[in-house]
N, C-alpha and C positions, 0 to 999 in steps of 0.2 A: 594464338591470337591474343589468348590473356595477356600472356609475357610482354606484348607490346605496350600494354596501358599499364602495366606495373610499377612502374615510376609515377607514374601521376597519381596513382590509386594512392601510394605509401606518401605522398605526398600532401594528400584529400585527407588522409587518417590522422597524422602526423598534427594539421589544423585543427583537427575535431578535438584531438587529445589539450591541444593548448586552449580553445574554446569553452568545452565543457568537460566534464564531468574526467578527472584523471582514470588510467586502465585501472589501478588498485581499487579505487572505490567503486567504479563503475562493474569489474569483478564481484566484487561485493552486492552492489544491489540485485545483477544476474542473480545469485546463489539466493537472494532473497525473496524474488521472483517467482525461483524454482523453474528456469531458463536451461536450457541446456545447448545455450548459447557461450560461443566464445566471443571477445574483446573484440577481437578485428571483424565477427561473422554481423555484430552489433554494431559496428561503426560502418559498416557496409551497408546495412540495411537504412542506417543516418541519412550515409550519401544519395539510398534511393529516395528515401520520403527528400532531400533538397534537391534531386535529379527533377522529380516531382513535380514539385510547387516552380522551379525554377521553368519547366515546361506549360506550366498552366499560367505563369506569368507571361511568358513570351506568347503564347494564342492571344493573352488579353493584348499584348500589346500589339499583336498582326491586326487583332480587330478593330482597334483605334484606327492604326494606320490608314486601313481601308475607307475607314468612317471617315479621313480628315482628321483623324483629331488627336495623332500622336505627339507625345513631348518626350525630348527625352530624358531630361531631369525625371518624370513620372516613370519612365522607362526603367530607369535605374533605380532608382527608388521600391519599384512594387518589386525587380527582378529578385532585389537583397531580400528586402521582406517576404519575399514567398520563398526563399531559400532558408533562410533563418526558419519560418514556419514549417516547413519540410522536415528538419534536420531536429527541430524541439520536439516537434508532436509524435515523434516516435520516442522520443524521451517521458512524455507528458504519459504516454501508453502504459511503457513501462511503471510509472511508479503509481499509477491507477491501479495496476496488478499487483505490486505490491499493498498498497495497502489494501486490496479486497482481502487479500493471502493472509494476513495480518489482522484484520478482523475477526474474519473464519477463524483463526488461532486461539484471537482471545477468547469466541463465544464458546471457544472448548476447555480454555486455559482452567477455571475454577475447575469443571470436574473433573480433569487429567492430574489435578495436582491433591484432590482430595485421596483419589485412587494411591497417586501415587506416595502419599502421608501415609494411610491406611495400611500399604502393603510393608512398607518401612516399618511402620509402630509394630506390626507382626513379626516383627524380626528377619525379614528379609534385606539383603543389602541394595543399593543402589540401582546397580545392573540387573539381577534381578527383579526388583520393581517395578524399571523399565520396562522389562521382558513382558512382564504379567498384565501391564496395564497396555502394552502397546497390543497384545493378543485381541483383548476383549474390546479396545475404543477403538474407532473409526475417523475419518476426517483427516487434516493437515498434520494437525499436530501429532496424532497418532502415526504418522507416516514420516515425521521425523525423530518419533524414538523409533522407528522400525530401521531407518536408516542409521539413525548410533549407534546402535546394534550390531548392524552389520559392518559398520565400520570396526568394534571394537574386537567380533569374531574374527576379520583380515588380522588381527596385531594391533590396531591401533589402541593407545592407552584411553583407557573409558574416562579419563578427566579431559586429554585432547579431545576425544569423541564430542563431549557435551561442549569444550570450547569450539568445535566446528558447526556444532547444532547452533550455539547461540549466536554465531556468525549468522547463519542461514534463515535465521528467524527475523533478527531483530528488532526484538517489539521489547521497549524496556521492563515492563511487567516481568515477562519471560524471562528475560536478561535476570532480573533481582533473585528470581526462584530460583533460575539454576548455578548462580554467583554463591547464595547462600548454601548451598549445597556443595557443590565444590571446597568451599571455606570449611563445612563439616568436615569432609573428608580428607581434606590436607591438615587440618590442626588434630582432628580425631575426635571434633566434639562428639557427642551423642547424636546421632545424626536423626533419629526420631522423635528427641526435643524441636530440632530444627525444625524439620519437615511439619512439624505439627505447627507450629509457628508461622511458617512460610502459608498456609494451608490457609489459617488462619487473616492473614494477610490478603489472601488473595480474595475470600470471602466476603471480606470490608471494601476491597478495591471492586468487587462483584455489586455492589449494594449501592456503592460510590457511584458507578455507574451507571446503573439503573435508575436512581434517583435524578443522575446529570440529564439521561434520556428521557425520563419522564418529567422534569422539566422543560426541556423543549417543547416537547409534544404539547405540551399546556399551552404555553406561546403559541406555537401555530395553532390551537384550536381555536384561540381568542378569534385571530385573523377574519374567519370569516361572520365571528359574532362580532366584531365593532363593525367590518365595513357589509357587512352580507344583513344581518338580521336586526339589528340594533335599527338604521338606516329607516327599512322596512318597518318595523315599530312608530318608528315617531311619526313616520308619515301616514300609517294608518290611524292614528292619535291625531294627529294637526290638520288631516287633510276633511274631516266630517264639518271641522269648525271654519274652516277658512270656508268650505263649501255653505254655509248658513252666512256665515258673511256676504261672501256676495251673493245670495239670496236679496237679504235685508239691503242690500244697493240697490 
């Protein structure tokens, strides 16, 4: 029965590819995800969220009709826009999940990278480091040096490993750590000058942070002091005197 809609399906995909988001990069955001979704199982899922919206447009519009009060210029009109809405919000999904995924990383990134400075300046290499810190931490990021890992015990070379981690991550912080790391180990600088450096960096970018955050927070505290309690101040201030005023009237 599939086989029958198979042409239109490859057809429905084929549009989504020229519309949004190309299969390579789209790929890419999966892995960022941490999806264990394929390209087409994702563009499928597109067609349901416009399948969707494309059915809750056409009830609205049964209901007009019934009402008197269909048009079809608005017919058309709301059909596309709930198809388009369909077909986005499951995109809009996806990169909400990334970046929660991506947050969680960095609130781990400073102490996964002091660990992993630490375990280096003791003379342990790379891979090893890896190993010892991903034992002991928890969370996302820990679960993708437990995955480079295992990728690098199948064969794969422990520099492709880290470039397929930083594929999977992509949060550019991450990116600079494990770029400068790589760069150690291909030129042969000392790689716990590096790491200490990098460590170092990440510290300032932790501080940087904190700072940007506790700025905001400041802002929204003001919010309910100018319009909440400032407000309520003056009017318990002005209002005893306006009340003697019109006394004296």
């Amino acid at each position: 029965m599939l086989s029958i809609f198979q042409p239109l399906l490859d057809v429905a995909l084929s549009q989504l590819d020229r519309l949004s988001t190309d299969s390579f990069q789209l790929k890419r955001r999966l892995l960022q995800a941490d999806l264990s979704l394929s390209v087409t199982e994702y563009r499928l899922q597109q067609l349901v969220g416009a399948g969707v919206g494309a059915g809750a447009a056409a009830m609205l519009n049964a209901a007009a009709a019934l009402a008197g009060q269909f048009h079809g210029l608005f017919a058309v009109l709301s059909t596309a826009a709930a198809v388009f809405l369909g077909a986005a919000g499951r995109d809009n999904l996806l990169s909400a999940r990334i970046r929660r995924r991506q947050r969680r990383m960095l609130a781990e990134f400073p102490t996964i990278a002091e660990m992993i400075a630490l375990s280096v300046s003791a003379g342990e290499s790379a891979p090893s480091a890896f190993e010892r810190v991903g034992r002991v931490a928890t969370g996302e990021l820990a679960a993708e040096l437990h995955r480079t890992l295992a990728e690098t015990r199948s064969g794969t070379p422990f520099t492709s490993a880290v470039k397929d981690m930083d594929t999977r991550i992509g949060s550019p912080p991450i990116s600079r750590f494990l770029d400068g790391m790589l760069v150690a180990i291909e030129r042969g600088t000392p790689l716990a000058d590096v790491m200490r450096s990098q460590a170092a960096d990440v510290r300032e970018l932790g501080k940087r942070d904190l700072m940007e955050a506790a700025g905001k927070k400041e802002i929204g505290m003001l919010v309910p002091l100018v319009f909440g309690i400032l407000p309520l101040v003056v009017l318990f201030a002005v209002y005893p005197g306006l009340t003697l005023l019109s006394i004296d009237f």
